[in-house]
N, C-alpha and C positions, 0 to 999 in steps of 0.2 A: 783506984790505981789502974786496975784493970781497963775502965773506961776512957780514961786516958790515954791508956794506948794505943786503945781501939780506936779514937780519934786520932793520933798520932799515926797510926798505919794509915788511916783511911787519906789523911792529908799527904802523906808520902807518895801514896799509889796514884791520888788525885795531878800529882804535880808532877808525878812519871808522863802521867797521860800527857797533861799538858806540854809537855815539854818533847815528848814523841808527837806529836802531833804538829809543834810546830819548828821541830826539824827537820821534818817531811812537807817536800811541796811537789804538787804533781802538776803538771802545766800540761795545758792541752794544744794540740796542732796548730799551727798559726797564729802562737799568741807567745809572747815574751816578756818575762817579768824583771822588771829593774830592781836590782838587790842592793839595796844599804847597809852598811856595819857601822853602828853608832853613828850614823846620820852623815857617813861617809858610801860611795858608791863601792860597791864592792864589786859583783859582776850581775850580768847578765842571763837569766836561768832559761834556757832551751828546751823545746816542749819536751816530756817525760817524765821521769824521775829525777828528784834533786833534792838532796840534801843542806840545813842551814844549822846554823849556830844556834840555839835555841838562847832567847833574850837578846842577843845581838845581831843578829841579822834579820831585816824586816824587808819585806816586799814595799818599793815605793811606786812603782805605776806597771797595768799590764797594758801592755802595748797589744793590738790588735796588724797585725801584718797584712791581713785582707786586703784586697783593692776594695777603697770604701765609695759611695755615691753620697754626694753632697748636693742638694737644691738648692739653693737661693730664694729669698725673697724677689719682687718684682722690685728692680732700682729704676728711678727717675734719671736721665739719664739727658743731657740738651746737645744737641747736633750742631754742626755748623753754621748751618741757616736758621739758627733759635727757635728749632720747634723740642718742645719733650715730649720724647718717648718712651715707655716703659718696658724694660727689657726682664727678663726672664732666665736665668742660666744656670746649667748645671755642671757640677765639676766631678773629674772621677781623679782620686788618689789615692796614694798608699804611702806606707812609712818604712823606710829601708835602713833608719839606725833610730832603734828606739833609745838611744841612751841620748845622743841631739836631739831627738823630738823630745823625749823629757826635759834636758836641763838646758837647752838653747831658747826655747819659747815656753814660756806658762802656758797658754792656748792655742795651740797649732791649728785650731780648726774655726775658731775667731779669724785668728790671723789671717787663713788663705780668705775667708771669706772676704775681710777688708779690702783685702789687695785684690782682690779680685773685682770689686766696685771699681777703683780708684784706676784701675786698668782699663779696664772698660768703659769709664767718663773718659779720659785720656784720648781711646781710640776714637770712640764714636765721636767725640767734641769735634775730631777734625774731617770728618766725613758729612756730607750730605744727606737726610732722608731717603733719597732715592737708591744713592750709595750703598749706604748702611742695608737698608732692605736686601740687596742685590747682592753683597760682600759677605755674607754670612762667613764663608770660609778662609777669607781672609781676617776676617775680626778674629775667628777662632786660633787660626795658627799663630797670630802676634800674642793675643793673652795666654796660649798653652806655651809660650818660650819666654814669656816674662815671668809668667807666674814658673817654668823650672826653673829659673835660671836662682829668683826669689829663695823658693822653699828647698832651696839643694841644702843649705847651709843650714839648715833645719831638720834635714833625716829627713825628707818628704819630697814624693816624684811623684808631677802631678804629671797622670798620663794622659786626660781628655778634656779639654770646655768644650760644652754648647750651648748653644745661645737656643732656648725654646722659642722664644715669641720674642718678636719688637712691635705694640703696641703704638702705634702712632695717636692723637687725639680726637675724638670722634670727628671734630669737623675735617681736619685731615682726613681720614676715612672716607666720609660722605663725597670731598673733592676727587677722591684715587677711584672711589667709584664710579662717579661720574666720569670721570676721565678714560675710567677703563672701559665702558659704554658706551663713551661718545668714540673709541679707537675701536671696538669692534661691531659700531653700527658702520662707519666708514669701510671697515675691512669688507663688511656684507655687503654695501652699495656699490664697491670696485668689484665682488663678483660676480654680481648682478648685472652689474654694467658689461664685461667681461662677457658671462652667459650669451644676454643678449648678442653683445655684439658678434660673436662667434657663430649665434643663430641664423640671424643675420647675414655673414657673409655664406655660412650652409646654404641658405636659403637663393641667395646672391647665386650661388656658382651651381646649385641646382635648376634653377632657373634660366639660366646662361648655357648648361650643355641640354636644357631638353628644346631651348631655343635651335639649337644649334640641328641636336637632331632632326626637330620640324622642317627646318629650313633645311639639311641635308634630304630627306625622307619628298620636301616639295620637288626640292629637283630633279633628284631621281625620277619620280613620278613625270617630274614636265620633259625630262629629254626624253624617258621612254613615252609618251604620250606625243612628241614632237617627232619620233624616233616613228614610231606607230601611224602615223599619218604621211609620213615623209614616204614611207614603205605602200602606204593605199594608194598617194597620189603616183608614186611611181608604177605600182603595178596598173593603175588605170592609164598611166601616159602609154606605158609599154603596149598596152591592151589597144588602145586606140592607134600606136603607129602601127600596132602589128597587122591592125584589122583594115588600116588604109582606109577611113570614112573620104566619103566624096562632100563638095561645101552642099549639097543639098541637105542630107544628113546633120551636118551641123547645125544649118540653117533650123531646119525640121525640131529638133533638140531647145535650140536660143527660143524658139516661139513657144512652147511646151513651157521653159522655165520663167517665163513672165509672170503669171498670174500667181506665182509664190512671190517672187521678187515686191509686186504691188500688196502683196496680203501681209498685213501689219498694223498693228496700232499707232506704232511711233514717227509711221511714214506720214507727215506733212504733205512733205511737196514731192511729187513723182515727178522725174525728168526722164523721160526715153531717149536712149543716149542712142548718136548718129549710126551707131551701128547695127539699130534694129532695121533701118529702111533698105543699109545693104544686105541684110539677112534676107527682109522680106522680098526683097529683089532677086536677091539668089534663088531663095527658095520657089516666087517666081517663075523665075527664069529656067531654074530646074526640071518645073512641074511642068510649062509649057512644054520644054523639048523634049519629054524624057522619050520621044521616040526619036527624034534625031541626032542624041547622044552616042559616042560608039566609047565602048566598054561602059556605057551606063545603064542598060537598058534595063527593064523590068523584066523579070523571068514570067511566064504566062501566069503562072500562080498570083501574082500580083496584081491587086484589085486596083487600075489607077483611080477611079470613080473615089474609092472608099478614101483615099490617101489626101483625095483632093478635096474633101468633105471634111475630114479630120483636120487638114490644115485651116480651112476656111472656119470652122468653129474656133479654132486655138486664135486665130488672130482675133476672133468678133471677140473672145471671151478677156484678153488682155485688153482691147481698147475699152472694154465694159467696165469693168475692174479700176484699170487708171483714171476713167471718169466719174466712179466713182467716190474713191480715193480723194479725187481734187477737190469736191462737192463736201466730201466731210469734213479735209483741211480748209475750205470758205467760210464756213459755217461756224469754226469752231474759233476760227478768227474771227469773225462778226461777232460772237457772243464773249471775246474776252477783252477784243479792242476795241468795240463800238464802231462808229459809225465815223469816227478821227482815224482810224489804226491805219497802215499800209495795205493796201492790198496785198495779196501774195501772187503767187505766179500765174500768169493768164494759161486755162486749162489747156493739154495738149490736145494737138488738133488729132482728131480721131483719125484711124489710118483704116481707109475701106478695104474692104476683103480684093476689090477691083485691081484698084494702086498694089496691093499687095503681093500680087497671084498674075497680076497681068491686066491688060482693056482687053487684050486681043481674046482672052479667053474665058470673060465675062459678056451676056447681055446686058442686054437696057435696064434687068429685072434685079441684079445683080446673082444673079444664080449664072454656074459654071456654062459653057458652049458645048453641047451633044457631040463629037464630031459622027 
């Protein structure tokens, strides 16, 4: 009897437990337990402490409140211009009446996922590859307002899609490749071209102002150098009007500068122009009277002997010279034009110190007259 009891108490105390335990439910943060009473919805238990009916009230789903992240598998997925592509997308939601997410849909998390395909074949079908690639955020905001607009009536607010990846098919790939290769080997050869031609006109308008300087820099140089001779010849004009030469003087000067005049390589043909015979005339004419000139006379210091020696060399010395001269220009024409060539000009005729200076004041011998 006694054991009986014992068993009897023990089953009593056993069935207290049980039944304290499952009139006690503790729900934690962010989570919400749908409560049935005999297979009827009773309420909603809120995280804490909460009290049930023991036998009769049972927990039928804990609802998880969190914003949940959902992946997707890779969907096939065909574009407008019939290529497929495989897409990639991730959804972010949460559940804000877990009493409709329980008893509006058996699987809410099936559910978005279908419609989430079915959404996304939809958009993309009517978008192009290139589109689609480039539209990312427009594919996204149409499936986040289809799919809220869907799962409202569900307890579920879907608050983010993204699209990870759009897989296009390798040969596609290979083409975009290439494509995008052959567009930034072009973009490099326009700035190359570009480069260059920029170089180019650097180079252009570098050369154009140091032209310019040269050419400024020459002229400077030729007026001051035109500038600078204009200034000699005038100081020698002024010099000679100032000093008043007599034509003997002059004369004297013209004979002197002959035998540079004849000294040259390039001189051919020498011609003794008409106004060396009036020089020699003058000069002459000079030397005979220089005693019966009035304001010309020679001061005593003045060797006439030396003067008249001096002059009588400079002529012999220029007519040597010019006949020379004429003899190399023969010569050099015989040896290029043969023995057919023109002749050149008949040599000049030698001009005597006699003819030059005077008869009256030469001998027989051609030396000067003692007086």
């Amino acid at each position: 009897m006694e054991a009986v009891l014992g068993v009897l108490i023990f089953v009593i105390a056993l069935f207290a437990v049980i039944t304290l335990i499952r009139s006690v439910r503790i729900v934690p943060q962010q989570r919400m337990d749908v409560v049935e009473r005999l297979g009827k919805y009773k309420r909603t238990l809120s995280p804490g402490l909460n009290l049930l009916v023991p036998f009769v009230d049972a927990v039928r789903t804990k609802v998880d409140m969190r914003e949940q992240v959902v992946s997707f598998p890779p969907q096939p997925v065909i574009t407008s211009d019939n290529l497929v592509v495989s897409i990639d997308t991730v959804l972010y939601f949460k559940v804000v009446d877990p009493v409709r997410a329980t008893y509006e849909i058996s699987n809410f998390l099936q559910a978005i996922e279908q419609l989430t395909v079915t959404t996304l074949r939809n958009v993309i079908g009517s978008l192009d590859l290139e589109r689609a690639l480039t539209s990312r955020e427009e594919i996204n905001r149409h499936l986040s307002g289809v799919l809220d607009e869907t799962t409202g009536r569900w307890g579920i607010k879907v608050t983010r899609v993204e699209i990870k990846a759009i897989e296009p098919p390798p040969s596609i790939r290979d083409s975009m490749e290439k494509q995008m290769r052959a567009e930034r080997d072009r973009r490099a050869a326009i700035l190359n071209a570009e480069g260059h031609k920029q170089a180019q006109i650097l180079t252009a308008e570098g050369e154009k102002q140091a032209a310019v300087l040269r050419a400024d820099g020459d002229r400077q140089a030729r007026i001051l150098q035109a500038e600078g001779q204009a200034k000699a010849i005038r100081t020698v004009f002024d010099a000679i009007h100032t000093s008043n030469p007599s034509q003997k003087v002059l004369a004297y000067q013209y004979l002197q500068s002959l035998p540079q005049i004849a000294n040259g390589t390039a001189n051919k043909v020498w011609i003794i122009p008409t106004e060396l015979s009036k020089a020699l005339d003058g000069l002459g004419g000079a030397l005979g009277g220089l005693a019966n000139m009035a304001g010309d006379k020679p001061s005593e210091a003045v060797d006439a002997a030396a003067v008249e020696r001096e002059a009588v060399a400079a002529a012999e010395a220029a007519a040597a010279e010019a006949q020379a001269v004429n003899a190399q220009v023969r010569e050099a024409e015989a040896q290029v034009s043969g023995d057919n060539a023109p002749k050149g000009l008949p040599a000049p005729e030698t001009i005597p110190p006699s003819s030059a200076l005077g008869a009256a004041d030469y001998n027989g011998a051609g030396e000067p007259e003692r007086a």
